[in-house]
C-alpha positions as CSV (number, residue, x, y, z in Angstrom):
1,X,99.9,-39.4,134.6
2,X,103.4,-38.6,133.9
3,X,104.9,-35.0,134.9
4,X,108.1,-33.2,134.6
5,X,109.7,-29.8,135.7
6,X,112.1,-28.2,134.0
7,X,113.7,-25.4,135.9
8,X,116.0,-22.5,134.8
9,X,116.5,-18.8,134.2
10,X,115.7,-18.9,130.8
11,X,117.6,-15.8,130.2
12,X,116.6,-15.7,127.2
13,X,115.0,-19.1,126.5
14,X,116.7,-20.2,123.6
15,X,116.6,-23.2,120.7
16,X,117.6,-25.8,122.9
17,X,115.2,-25.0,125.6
18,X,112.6,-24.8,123.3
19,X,114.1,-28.8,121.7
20,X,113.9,-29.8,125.1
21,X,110.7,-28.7,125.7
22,X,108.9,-30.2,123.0
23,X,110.8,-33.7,123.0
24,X,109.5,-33.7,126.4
25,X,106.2,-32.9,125.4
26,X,106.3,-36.3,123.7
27,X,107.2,-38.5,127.0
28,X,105.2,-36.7,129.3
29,X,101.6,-35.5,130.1
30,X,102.3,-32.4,131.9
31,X,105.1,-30.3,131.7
32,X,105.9,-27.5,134.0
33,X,108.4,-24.7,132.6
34,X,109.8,-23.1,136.0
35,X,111.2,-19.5,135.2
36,X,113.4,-18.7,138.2
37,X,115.3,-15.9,140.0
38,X,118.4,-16.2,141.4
39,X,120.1,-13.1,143.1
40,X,123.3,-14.0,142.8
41,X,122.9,-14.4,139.2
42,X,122.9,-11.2,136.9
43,X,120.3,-11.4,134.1
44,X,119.8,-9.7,131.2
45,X,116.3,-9.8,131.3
46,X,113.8,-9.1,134.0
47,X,111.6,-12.1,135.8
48,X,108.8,-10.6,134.1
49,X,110.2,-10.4,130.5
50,X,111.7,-13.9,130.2
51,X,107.9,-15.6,131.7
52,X,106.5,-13.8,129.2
53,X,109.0,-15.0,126.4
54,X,108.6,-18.5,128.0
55,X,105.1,-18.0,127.6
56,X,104.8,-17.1,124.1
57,X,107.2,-20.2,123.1
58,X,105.2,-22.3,124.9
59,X,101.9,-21.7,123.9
60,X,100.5,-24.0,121.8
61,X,102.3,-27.2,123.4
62,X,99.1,-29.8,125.0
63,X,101.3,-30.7,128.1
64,X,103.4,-27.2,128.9
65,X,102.5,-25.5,131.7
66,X,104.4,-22.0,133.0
67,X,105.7,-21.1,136.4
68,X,106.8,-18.3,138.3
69,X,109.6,-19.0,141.1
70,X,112.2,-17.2,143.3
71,X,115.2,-18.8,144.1
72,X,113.6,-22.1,143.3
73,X,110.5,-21.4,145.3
74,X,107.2,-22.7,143.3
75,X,104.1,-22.4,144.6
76,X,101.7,-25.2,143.4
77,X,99.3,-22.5,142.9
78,X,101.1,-20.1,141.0
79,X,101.1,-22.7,137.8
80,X,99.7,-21.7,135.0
81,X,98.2,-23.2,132.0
């Protein structure tokens, strides 16, 4: 089984995420989309808002899978389907 992260604010996801995402989809069998927080980085949306916009663009895709991280911090078991 083939897997891939792709980690980033995603603030807001855009297009070219979205292209990335989905050519991806294609080469791999899992994909996990790793929203992250940085503090030094000023966002225009809150953690919250862009996973749930990740979410929604995602939804659909076989092999996407969602995560929530701090400062590049995943927990295995915080992946979501």
């Amino acid at each position: 089984m083939k897997k891939a992260i792709y980690a980033g604010t995603f603030d807001p996801i855009t297009n070219g995420h979205l292209d990335l995402i989905q050519r991806a989809a294609e080469l791999f069998d899992e994909i996990i989309v790793a929203v992250s927080s940085r503090p030094n980085k000023a966002t225009l949306f809150s953690a919250g808002d862009r996973l749930k916009m990740v979410q929604e663009s995602i939804r659909g895709l076989k092999a996407s899978h969602w995560a929530s991280a701090t400062s590049g911090n995943i927990p295995r078991d915080s992946w979501q389907s």
